[in-house]
C-alpha positions in Angstrom: -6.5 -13.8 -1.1 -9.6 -13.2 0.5 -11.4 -10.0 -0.3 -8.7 -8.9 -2.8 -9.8 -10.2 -6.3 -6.0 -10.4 -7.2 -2.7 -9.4 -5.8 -0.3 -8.3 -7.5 4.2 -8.1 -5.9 6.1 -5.7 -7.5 9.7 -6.1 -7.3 13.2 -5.1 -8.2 15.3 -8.0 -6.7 15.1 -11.5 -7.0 15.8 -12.2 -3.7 12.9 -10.5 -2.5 10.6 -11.8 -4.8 11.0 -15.2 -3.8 9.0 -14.1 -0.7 6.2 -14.5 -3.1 6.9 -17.8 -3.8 4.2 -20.5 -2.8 1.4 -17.5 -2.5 -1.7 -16.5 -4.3 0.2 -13.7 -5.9 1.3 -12.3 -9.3 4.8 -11.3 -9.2 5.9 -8.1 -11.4 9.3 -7.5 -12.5 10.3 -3.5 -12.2 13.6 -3.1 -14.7 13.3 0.5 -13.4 12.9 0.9 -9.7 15.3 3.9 -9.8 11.9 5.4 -11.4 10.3 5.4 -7.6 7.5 4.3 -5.9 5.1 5.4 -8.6 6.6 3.6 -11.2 6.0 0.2 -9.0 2.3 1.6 -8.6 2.0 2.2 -12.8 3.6 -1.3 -12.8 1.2 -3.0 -10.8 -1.8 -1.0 -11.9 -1.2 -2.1 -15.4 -0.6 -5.7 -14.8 -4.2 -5.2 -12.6 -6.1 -3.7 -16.0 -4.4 -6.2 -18.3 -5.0 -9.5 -15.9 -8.6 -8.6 -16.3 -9.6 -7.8 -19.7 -13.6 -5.9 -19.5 -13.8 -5.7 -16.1 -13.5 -3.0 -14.1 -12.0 -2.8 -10.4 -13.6 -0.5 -7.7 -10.7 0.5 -5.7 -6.9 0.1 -6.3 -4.9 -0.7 -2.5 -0.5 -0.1 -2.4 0.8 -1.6 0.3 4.4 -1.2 1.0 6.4 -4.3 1.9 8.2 -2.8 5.0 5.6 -2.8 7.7 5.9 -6.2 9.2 2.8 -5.5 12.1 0.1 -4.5 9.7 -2.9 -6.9 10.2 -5.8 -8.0 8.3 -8.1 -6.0 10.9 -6.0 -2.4 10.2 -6.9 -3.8 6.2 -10.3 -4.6 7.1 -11.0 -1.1 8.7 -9.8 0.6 5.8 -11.3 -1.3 3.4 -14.9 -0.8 5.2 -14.5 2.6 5.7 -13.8 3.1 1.3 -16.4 5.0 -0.7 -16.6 6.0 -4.2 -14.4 8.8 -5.7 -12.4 8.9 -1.8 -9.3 8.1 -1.1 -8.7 6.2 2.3 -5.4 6.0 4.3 -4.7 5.1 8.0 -3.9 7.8 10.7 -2.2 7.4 13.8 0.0 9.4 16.3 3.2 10.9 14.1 0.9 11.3 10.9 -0.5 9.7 8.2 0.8 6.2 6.3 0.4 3.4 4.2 -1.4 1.5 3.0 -3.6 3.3 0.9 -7.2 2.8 -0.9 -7.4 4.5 -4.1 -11.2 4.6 -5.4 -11.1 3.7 -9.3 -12.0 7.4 -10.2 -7.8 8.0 -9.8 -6.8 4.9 -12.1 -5.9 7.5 -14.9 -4.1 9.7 -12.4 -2.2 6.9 -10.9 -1.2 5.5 -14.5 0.3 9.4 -15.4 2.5 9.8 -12.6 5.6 10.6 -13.6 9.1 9.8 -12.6 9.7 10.4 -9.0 6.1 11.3 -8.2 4.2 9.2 -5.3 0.4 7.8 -5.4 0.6 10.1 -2.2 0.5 13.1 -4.8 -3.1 12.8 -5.0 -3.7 12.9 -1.4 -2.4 16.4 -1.8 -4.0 17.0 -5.4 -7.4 15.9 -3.9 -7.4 16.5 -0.3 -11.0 16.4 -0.3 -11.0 13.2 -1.4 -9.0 11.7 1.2 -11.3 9.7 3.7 -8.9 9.0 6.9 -9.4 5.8 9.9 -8.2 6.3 12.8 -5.5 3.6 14.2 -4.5 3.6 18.2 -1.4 1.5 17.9 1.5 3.1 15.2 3.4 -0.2 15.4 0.4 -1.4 13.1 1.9 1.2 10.3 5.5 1.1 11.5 7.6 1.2 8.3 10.6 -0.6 9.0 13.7 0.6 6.7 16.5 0.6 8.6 18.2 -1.3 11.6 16.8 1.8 13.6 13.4 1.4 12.6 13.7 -2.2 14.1 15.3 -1.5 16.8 12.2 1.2 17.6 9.9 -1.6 16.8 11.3 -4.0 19.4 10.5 -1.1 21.9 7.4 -0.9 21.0 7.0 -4.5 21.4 8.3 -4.2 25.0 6.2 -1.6 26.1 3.3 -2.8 24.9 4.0 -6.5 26.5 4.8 -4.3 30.1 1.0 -2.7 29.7 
């Protein structure tokens, strides 16, 4: 998976996880996604420790599965731009997003979050921490939930093929 050393899906329906089928990917099973997002990060985090038994990881990265124009180059900047005991996220016109870079120095923090608390918690909890990269084009971090979201996405697509 390139520079990952292991990727890990974590997922609450069947049908999505056969999206994972044929890839370099271990697929997690979440019985609770009612939990929240942090419970898919603990998920994920702990199938990362145990996969690897002695070794430790430097950084931790969430992505979300709903943004359809993020690119290896938006992964590559953050992933450059990571340094020990940070936290890195993307920033772009209408705020900050995913994905985010978590340095190891948060594993214990990540693995305590309780129900309905985000890995984004820590971006508060720590905001000195947080180590930001700067991305021109928002359709790169476009979260796409809902027909709307789509629909926006399309526009983008339009405007940005007019330019």
């Amino acid at each position: 998976m390139g520079c990952f050393e292991k990727v890990f899906f974590v997922y609450a329906d069947e049908a999505v996880a056969a999206l994972a089928d044929g890839l370099e990917v271990t697929t997690v099973y979440n019985t609770a996604p009612e939990k929240g997002q942090g419970e898919s990060a603990r998920l994920g985090l702990t199938a990362a420790i145990q996969s690897v038994i002695g070794a430790e990881h430097d950084y931790y990265m969430f992505f979300p599965c709903d943004q359809p124009l993020l690119d290896q180059d938006t992964v590559r900047l953050l992933l450059d731009a990571a340094c020990p005991g940070c936290i890195t996220e993307p920033v772009c016109p209408g705020g900050n997003h995913s994905p985010s870079l978590f340095s190891a120095s948060f594993l214990e923090e990540l693995l305590a979050l309780k129900q309905g608390e985000h890995p984004r918690l820590l971006k508060t909890r720590h905001p000195q921490s947080v180590v930001t990269v700067e991305i021109a084009n928002p359709a790169l971090l476009a979260d796409v939930d809902t027909l709307e979201d789509l629909e926006r996405l399309r526009e983008w697509g339009t405007m940005s093929n007019e330019k």
